[in-house]
C-alpha positions as CSV (number, residue, x, y, z in Angstrom):
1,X,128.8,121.6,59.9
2,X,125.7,122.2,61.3
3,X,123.8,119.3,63.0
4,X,120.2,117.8,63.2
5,X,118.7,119.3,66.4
6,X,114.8,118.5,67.4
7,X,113.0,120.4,70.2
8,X,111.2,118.6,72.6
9,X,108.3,120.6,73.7
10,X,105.8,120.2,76.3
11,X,102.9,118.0,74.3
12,X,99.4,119.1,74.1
13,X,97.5,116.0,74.9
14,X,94.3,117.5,73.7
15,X,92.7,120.9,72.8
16,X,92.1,121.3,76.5
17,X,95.4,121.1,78.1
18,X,97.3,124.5,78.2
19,X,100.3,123.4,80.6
20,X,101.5,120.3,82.0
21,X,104.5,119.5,84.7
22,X,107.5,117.6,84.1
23,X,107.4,115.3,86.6
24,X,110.6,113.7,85.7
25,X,113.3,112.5,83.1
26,X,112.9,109.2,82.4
27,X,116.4,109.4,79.7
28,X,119.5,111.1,81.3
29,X,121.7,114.1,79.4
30,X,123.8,112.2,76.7
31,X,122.0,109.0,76.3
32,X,120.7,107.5,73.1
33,X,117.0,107.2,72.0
34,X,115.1,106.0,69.4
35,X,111.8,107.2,68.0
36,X,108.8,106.4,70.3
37,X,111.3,106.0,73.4
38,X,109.7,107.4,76.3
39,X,111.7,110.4,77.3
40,X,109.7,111.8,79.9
41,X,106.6,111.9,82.5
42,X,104.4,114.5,81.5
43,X,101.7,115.2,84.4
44,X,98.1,117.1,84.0
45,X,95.3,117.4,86.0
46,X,93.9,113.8,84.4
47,X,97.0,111.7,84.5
48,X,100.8,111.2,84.1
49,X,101.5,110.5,80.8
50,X,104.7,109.1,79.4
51,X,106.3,111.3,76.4
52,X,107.6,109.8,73.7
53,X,110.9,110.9,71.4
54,X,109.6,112.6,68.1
55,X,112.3,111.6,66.5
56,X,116.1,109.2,66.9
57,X,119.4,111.0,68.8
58,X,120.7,111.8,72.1
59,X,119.2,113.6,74.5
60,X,121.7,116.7,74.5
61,X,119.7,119.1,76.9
62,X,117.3,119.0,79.4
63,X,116.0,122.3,79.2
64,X,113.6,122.1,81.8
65,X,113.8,120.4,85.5
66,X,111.6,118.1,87.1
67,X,108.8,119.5,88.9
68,X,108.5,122.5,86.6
69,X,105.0,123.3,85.2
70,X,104.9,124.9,81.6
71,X,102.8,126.0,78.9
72,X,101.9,124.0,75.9
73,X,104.4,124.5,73.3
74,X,107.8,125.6,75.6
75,X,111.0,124.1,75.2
76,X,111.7,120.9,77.5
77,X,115.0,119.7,76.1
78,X,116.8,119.0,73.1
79,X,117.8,116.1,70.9
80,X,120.9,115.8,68.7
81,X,123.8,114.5,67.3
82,X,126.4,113.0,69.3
83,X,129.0,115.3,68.1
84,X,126.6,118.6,68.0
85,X,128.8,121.2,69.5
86,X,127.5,122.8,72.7
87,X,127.6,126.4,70.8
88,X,125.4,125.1,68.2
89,X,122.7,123.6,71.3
90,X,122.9,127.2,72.8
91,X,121.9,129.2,69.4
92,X,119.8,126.3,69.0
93,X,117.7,126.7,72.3
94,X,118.1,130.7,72.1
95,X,116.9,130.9,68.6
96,X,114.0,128.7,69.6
97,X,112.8,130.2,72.7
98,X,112.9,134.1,70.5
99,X,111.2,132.8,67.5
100,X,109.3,130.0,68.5
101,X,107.9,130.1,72.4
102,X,105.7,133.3,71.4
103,X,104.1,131.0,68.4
104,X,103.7,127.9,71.1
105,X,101.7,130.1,73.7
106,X,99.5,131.6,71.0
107,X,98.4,127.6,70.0
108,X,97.4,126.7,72.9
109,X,94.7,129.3,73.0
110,X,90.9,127.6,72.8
111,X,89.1,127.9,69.6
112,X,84.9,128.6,70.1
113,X,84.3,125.1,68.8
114,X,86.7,123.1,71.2
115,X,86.3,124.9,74.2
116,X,83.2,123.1,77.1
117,X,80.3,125.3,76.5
118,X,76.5,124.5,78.5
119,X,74.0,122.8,76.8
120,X,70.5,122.8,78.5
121,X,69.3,119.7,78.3
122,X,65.7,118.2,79.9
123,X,66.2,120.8,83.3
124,X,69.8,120.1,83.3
125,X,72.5,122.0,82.5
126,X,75.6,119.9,80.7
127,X,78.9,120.7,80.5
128,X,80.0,120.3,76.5
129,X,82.9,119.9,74.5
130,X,82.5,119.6,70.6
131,X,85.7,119.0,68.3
132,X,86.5,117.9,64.8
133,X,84.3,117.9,61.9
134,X,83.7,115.5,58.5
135,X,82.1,112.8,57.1
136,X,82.1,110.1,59.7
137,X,78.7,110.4,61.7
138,X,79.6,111.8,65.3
139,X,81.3,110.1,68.0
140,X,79.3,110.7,71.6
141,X,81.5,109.7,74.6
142,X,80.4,108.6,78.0
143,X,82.7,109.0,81.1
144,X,82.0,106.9,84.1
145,X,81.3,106.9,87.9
146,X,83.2,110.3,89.6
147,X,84.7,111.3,86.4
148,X,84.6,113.8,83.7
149,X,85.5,114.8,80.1
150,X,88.6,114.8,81.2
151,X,88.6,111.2,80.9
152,X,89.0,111.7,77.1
153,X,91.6,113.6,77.4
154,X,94.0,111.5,76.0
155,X,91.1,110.1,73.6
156,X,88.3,112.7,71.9
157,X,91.1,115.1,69.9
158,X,92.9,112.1,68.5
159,X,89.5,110.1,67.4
160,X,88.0,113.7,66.0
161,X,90.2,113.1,62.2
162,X,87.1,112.8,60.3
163,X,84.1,113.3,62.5
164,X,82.7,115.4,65.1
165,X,83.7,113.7,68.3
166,X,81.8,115.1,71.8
167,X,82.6,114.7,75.3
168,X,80.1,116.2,78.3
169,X,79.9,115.7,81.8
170,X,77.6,112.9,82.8
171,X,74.4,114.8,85.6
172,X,75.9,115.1,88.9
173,X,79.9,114.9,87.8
174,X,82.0,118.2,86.5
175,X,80.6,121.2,85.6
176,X,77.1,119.4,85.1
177,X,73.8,119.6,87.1
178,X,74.6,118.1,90.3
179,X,70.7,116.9,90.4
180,X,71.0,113.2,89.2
181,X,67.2,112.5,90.0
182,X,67.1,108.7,90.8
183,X,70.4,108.3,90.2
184,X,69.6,105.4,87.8
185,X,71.2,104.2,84.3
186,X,67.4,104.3,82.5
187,X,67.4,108.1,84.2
188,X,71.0,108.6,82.8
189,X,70.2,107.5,79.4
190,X,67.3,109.4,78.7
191,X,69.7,112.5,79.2
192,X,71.9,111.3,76.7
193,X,69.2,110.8,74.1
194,X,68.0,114.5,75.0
195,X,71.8,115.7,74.6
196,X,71.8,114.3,71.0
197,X,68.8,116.0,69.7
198,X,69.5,119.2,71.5
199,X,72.9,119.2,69.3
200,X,71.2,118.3,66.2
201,X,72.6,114.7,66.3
202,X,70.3,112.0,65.1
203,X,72.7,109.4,65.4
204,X,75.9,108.3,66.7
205,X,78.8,106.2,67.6
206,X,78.5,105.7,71.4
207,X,81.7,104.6,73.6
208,X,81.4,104.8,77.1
209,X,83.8,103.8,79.8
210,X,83.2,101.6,82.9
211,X,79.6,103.5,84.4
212,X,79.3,104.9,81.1
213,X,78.9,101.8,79.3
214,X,76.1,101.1,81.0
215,X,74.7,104.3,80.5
216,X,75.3,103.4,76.3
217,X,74.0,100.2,76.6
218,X,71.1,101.6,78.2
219,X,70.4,104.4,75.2
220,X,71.4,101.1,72.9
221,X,68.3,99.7,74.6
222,X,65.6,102.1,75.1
223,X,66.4,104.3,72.2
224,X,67.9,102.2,69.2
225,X,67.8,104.3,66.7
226,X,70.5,107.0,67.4
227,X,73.2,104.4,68.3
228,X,75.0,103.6,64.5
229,X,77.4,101.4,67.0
230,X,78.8,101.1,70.3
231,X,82.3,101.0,72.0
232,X,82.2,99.9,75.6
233,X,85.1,100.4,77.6
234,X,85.5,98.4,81.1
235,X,81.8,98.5,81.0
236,X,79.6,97.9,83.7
237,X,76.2,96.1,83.5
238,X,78.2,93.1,81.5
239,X,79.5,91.1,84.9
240,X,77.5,90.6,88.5
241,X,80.4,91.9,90.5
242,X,82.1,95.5,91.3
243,X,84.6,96.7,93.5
244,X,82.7,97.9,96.3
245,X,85.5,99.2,98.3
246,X,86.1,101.4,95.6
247,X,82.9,103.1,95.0
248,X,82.5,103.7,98.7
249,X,86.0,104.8,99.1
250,X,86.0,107.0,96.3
251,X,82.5,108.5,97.1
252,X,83.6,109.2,100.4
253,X,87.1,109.8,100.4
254,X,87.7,113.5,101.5
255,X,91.4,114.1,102.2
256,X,94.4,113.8,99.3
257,X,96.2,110.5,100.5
258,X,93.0,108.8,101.2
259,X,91.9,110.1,97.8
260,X,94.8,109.1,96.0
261,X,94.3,105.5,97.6
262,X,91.4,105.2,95.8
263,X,92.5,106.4,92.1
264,X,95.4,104.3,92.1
265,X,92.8,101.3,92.1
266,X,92.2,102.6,89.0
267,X,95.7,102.1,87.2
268,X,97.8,99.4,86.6
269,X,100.9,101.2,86.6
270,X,100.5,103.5,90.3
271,X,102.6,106.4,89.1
272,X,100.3,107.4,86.5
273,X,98.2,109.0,89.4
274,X,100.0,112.7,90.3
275,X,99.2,115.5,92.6
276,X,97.6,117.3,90.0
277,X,95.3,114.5,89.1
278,X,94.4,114.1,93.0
279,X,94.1,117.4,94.0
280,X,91.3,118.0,90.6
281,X,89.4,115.3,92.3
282,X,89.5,116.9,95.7
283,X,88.3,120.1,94.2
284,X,85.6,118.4,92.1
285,X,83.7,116.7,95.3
286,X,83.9,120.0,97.4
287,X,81.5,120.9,94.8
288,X,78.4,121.6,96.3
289,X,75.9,119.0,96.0
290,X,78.5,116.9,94.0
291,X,79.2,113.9,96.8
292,X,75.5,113.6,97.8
293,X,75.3,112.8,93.2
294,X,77.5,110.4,93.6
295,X,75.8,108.2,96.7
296,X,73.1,108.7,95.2
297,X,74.2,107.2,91.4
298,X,75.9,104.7,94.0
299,X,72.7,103.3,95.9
300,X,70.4,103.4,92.2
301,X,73.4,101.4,90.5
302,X,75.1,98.9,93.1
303,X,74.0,96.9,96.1
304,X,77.1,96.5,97.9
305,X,79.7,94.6,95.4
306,X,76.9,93.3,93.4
307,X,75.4,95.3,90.0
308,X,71.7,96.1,89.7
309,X,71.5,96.4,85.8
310,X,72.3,93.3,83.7
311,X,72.4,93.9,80.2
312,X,74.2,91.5,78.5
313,X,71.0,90.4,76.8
314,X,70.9,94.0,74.9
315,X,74.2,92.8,73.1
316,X,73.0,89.5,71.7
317,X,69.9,91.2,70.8
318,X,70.9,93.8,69.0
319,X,72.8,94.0,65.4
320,X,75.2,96.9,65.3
321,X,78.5,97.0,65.5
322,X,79.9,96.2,69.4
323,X,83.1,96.2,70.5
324,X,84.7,95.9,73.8
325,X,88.3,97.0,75.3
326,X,89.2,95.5,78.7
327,X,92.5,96.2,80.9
328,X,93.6,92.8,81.7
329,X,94.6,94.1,85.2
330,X,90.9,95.8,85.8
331,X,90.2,96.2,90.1
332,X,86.9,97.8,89.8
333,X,85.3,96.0,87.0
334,X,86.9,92.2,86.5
335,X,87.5,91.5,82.6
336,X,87.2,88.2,82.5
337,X,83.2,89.5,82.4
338,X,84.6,89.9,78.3
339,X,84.4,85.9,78.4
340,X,80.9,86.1,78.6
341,X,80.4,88.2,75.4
342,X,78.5,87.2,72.6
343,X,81.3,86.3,69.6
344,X,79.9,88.7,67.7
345,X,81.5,91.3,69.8
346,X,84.9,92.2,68.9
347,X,87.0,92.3,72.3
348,X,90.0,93.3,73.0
349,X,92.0,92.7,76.5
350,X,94.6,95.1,76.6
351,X,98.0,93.7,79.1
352,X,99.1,95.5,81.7
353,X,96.3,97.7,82.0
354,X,93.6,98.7,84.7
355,X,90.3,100.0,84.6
356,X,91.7,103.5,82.5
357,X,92.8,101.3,79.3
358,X,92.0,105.0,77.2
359,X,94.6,106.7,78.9
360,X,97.0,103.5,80.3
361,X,97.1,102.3,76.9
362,X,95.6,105.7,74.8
363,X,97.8,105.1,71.6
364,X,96.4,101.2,71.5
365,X,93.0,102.3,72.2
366,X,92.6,104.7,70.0
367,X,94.2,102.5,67.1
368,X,91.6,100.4,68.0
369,X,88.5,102.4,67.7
370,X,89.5,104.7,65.0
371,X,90.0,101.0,62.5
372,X,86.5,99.9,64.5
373,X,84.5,103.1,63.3
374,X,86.1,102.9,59.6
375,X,84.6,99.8,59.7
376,X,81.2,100.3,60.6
377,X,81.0,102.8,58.4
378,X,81.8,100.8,55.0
């Protein structure tokens, strides 16, 4: 009698990722897993993610080794039965890669609507990616200091259910403008607000990660209005303190090890950070004009491990929704700055997390701000 097979496929992560490598099994041939067991690390050019089982059995194949890179979509390995024969897991995996590998490779093809696209905004040019539609108002999210949309990888495809959720690259990171003018959060902001009525948007839900939470609080500030209610992420501009080593390190780091240093600061759990994630970085500050960006975000923003902008104040002032998600293991930005919140803020420390909780803890997160924004909205 036939059995119960399930493929395991190389995930799509978000409407941006077309390939990702195995970097290893974490389950071996002819062990037993149960739903949500993590089976494998997947690695992209963002992060090393675990993959977790789709579904209860034994791990009967592993179709593809460690260190291969795929498309979206191809067969990685299968699950079964224990007593699955091994002819039925051959017509199984040949039947799959005829019928089904074509149909895999044509998903992971961009439509118009989720792929970046420029956006001039105020002299600048932005770097845009729109997804999702509905009811909710729009979601805007803000990456932080050296990153990209990238950031949401992990975040903006799973968040976009019921709204229109948009990522861009912040002035001088990505595929942005590298001119960042001052350098300065105010100078940041008022890009943001410019970015929202060049799209038509009048208002939004802001979240914005470490950096980028400043930059929100900021457009919370100055232009009220078009922010319906705010996540903050590790945000910066909450405490006095930042890792200074860090944003010198980071800014300056030029070689792969010495970058790598730096972006494991970032993580709790060190293996997260891959080659591919690494050598994206590398590429991105070869970038002409893109290092001199960041000193210069660096020198308007910090004074050695100290923060220029305090804006706590702008939270006990204001009257929208706030809500704030801390890694409990944070290096760059500590979270016991979350103790200092106003109790109206809804916080959330997240264990065994660094300063990345959207993509340590992505599932969590994302749980977390989708039942926030349902909320708001009622």
């Amino acid at each position: 009698m036939a059995q119960t097979l399930v493929a395991l496929t190389m995930p799509k992560f978000g409407l941006a990722m077309t390939e990702g490598k195995l970097a290893s099994w974490t389950v071996d041939v002819g062990q037993a897993t149960k739903q949500g067991d993590e089976l494998a690390d997947i690695e992209t050019s963002k992060i090393t993610s675990g993959y977790e089982s789709p579904a209860a059995g034994v791990l009967r194949r592993q179709v593809a080794q460690a260190g291969e890179t795929l498309p979206v979509g191809a067969l990685i390995g299968v699950l079964a039965d224990a007593d699955a024969t091994e002819a039925e897991l051959d017509a199984f995996i040949t039947k799959f890669q005829e019928e089904q590998a074509p149909q895999a490779e044509s998903d992971t093809a961009e439509g118009p609507s989720s792929a970046p696209h420029p956006v001039e905004v105020a002299g600048y040019t932005l770097n845009v990616r729109e997804v999702g539609s509905g009811e909710g108002l729009p979601l805007l999210l803000v990456h932080g200091f050296g990153g990209d949309i990238g950031n949401w990888l992990l975040t903006q495809d799973s968040l976009a259910k019921n709204r229109k959720v948009i990522a861009f690259d912040l002035p001088g990171h990505g595929a942005s403008s590298k001119n960042v003018q001052d350098g300065s959060l105010a100078g940041l902001a008022k890009v943001v607000a410019s970015l929202l009525d060049a799209l038509g948007v009048s208002k939004a839900h802001v979240m914005g990660h470490s950096l980028g939470g400043g930059v929100a609080l900021t457009v919370l500030r100055d232009a009220p209005e078009k922010v319906a209610s705010l996540t903050l992420i590790a945000p910066a501009t909450i405490g006095t303190h930042v890792n200074a080593d860090f944003i010198t390190g980071f800014t300056e780091a030029e070689r792969n090890r010495a970058v790598q240093h730096e972006l494991e600061k970032l993580v709790y759990n060190k293996a997260l950070i891959g080659r591919k994630m690494v050598d994206a970085v590398v590429r991105a500050r070869r970038l002409d004009g893109a290092r001199d960006a960041l000193r210069t975000i660096a020198s308007a923003c910090f004074d050695n491990d100290r923060q220029r902008d305090a804006l706590l104040p702008v939270l006990e002032k204001t009257d929208i929704p706030v809500e704030v998600i801390w890694g409990q293991e944070d290096a760059i930005l500590s979270a016991d700055a979350a103790k200092t919140l106003p109790d109206k803020v809804e916080v959330h420390v997240l264990a065994e997390s660094g300063h990345l909780p959207q993509m340590e803890k992505a599932a969590d997160v994302n749980k977390i701000v989708e039942e926030f924004l349902e909320k708001s909205e009622k």
